[in-house]
N, C-alpha and C positions, 0 to 999 in steps of 0.2 A: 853560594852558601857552603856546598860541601866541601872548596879550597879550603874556604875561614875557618871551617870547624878541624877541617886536616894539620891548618895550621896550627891552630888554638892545641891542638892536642898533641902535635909532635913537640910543640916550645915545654909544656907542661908536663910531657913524658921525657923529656929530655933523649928522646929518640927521633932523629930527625930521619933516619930511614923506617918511620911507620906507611904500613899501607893500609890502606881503606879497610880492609878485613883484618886485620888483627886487631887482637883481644888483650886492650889496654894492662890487663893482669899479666898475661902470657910475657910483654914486654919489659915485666917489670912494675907494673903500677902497683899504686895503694890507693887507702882514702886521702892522703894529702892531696895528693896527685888531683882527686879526684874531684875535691874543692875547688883546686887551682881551676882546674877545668870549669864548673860548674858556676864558678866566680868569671873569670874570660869572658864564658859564654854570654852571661848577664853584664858585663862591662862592654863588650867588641859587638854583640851583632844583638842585645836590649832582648837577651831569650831568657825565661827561667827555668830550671829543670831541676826538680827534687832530686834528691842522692838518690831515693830507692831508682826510679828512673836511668839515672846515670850509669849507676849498679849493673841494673839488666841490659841495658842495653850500650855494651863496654866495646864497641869498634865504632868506627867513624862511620861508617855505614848506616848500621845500625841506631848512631844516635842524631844523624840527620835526617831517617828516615822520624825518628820519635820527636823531635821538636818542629819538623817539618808546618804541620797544624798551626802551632803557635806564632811559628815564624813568616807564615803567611797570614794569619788574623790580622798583624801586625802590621804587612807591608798593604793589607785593604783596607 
């Protein structure tokens, strides 16, 4: 899962040298960005995650740890 989301988020940051800890802002993002993302996640791996969500929790890291939950309710 946290390849998918590495990937989901470098295509939509248009930064394909993102690492697992940087902070999707620091790179350059916005809320567009943040949709696209938000949108991906809900099309590629069936997750949903509220923008405020997203917001806070803006590195790959950080946002595979926060849909982790949901993503596992799902595969049980």
């Amino acid at each position: 899962m946290l390849n998918a989301i590495h990937e989901i988020c470098a295509k939509a940051l248009d930064y394909p040298q993102l690492k697992l800890d940087d902070d999707f802002f620091d790179v350059g993002g916005h809320s567009l960005m943040m949709a696209e993302i938000q949108r991906q996640l809900h099309e590629e791996l069936k997750v949903q995650i509220d923008m405020e969500s997203l917001f806070r929790n803006s590195s790959v890291i950080q946002l595979s740890k926060a849909i982790q939950p949901s993503f596992s309710q799902q595969a049980g």
